[in-house]
N, C-alpha and C positions, 0 to 999 in steps of 0.2 A: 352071121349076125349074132349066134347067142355067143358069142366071147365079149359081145359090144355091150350089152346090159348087164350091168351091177347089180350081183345079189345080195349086195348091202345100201343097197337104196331103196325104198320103198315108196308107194303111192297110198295114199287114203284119199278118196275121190266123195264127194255126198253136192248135195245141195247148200246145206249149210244155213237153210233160210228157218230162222236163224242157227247159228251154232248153240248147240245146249252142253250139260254139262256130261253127257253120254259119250256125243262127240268128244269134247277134250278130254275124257278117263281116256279114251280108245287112242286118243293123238298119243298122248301120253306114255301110254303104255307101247305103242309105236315103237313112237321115240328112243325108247331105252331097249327094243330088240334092233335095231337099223343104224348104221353111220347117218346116214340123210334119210329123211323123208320130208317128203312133196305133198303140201293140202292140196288137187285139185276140184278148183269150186267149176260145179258143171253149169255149162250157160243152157239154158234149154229155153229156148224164143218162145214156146208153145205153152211153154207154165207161166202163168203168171204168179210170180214174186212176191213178200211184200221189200226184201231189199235190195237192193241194185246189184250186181254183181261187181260191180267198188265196195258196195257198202259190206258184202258178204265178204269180202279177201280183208279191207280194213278192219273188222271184227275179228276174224280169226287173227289176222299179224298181232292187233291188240292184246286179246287170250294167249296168244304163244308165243308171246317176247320172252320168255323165262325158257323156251327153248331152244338153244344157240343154232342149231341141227336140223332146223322144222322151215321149210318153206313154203307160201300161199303163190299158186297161181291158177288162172282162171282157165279152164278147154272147154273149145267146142266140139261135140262129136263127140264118137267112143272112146271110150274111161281106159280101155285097153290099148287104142293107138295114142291118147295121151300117156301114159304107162313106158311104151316105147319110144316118144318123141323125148322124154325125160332119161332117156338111157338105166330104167329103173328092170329088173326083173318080178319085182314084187307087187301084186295089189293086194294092198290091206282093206279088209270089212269089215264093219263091227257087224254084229247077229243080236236082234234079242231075241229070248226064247221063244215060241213058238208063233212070230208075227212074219220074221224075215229067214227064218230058214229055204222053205221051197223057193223064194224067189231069189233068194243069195244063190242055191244050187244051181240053181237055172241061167242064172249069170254065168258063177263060174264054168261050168258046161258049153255058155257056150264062148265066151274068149276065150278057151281052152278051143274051141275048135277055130279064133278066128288067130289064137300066136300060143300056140304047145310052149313055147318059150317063156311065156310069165306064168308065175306060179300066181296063183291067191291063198293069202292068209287071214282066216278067218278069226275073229277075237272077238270072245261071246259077250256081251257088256252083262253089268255085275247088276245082281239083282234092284239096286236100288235105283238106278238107272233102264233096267227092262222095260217099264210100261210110258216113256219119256218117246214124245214125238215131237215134231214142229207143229203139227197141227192142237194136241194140246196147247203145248206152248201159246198159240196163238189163241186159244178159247181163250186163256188163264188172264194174257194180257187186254184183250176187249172186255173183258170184263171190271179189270181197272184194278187187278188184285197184282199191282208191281211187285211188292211186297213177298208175297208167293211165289214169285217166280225165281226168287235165289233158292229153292230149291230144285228148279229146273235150269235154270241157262248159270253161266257166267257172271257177277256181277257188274262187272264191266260191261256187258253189251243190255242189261233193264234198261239206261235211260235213253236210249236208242233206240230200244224194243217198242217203250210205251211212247215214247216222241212219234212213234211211226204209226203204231197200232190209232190214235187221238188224230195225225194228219188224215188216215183213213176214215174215220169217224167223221172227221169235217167235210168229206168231200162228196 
C-alpha cells in the first residue's frame, strides 16, 4: 500500500464554516509545496453549520480558482481515511500559536497510529491570521460589521456570509 499514495499530493481537511483568510494563506502556501492538493470539507451531522456543505465546497472552488492544482471535496468520517481514499500521503494543518497546538498533536498521534503511512505537515499560520476563527467570524458578522470582515474572510464569500448570518436573524 505505501507505494500507492503520493507524496506529492497533499490533503487540507477543516470545516471551512466559513473559510477565512487563515485558511486560504495555508491553501496557499499548500499549494506551492504539493503537485495536487485536496480541500476536504469535513460533513459532521452532529455540528450544526451555518453553510451547507455545497455551500462550504462552492465557497472554497470560488476563493481558489486562481489555483489550477487545488481541489474541494466533501468526506465523511476520518480526515486520515479520506487522506487515503484520495491516494494522497500527506495531511496538511494549519496551527495557530498556542490555541491548536495540543489538539493538532493529538490528532496527529493518533492517525499516525490509525495509517504510519501518511505523514502530517504542520504549517503555523502567520501572525496576523493567529487569533482568526469561524466562531469570531461569525460574532463580527451578527453584528452586522460586513465591512470588517475583509479583514477576516475572503472578499468573495461577505455577501454570502451576511446573506446567511440576516436569514439566521429572521428565523
Amino acid at each position: 500500500m505505501p507505494n500507492e499514495l503520493s507524496p506529492t499530493k497533499a490533503v487540507y481537511t477543516g470545516s471551512f464554516d466559513p473559510v477565512t483568510l487563515g485558511h486560504l494563506h495555508i491553501i496557499e502556501r499548500a499549494a506551492k509545496l504539493y503537485s495536487s492538493l485536496v480541500i476536504g470539507v469535513g460533513v459532521n451531522s452532529a455540528k450544526r453549520s451555518l453553510f451547507t456543505t455545497e455551500e462550504r465546497i462552492a465557497l472554497l472552488r470560488k476563493v481558489t480558482h486562481h489555483l489550477p492544482h487545488v481541489t474541494v471535496e466533501a468526506f465523511d468520517g476520518l480526515a486520515v481515511d479520506f487522506v487515503r481514499a484520495v491516494n494522497a500521503k500527506v495531511m496538511v494543518r494549519g496551527v495557530r500559536p498556542l490555541t491548536d497546538i495540543a489538539t493538532e498533536f493529538t490528532m496527529m498521534m493518533a492517525n499516525r497510529q490509525l495509517d504510519a503511512d501518511i505523514e502530517t505537515v504542520f504549517l503555523m499560520a502567520d501572525e496576523v491570521y493567529a487569533h482568526v476563527s469561524s466562531t469570531l467570524i461569525k460574532q463580527i458578522a451578527t453584528q452586522g460589521h460586513g465591512r470588517s470582515l475583509e479583514r477576516f474572510v475572503p472578499r468573495e464569500i461577505i455577501p454570502s456570509l451576511m446573506e446567511k448570518v440576516r436569514l439566521l436573524d429572521e428565523s
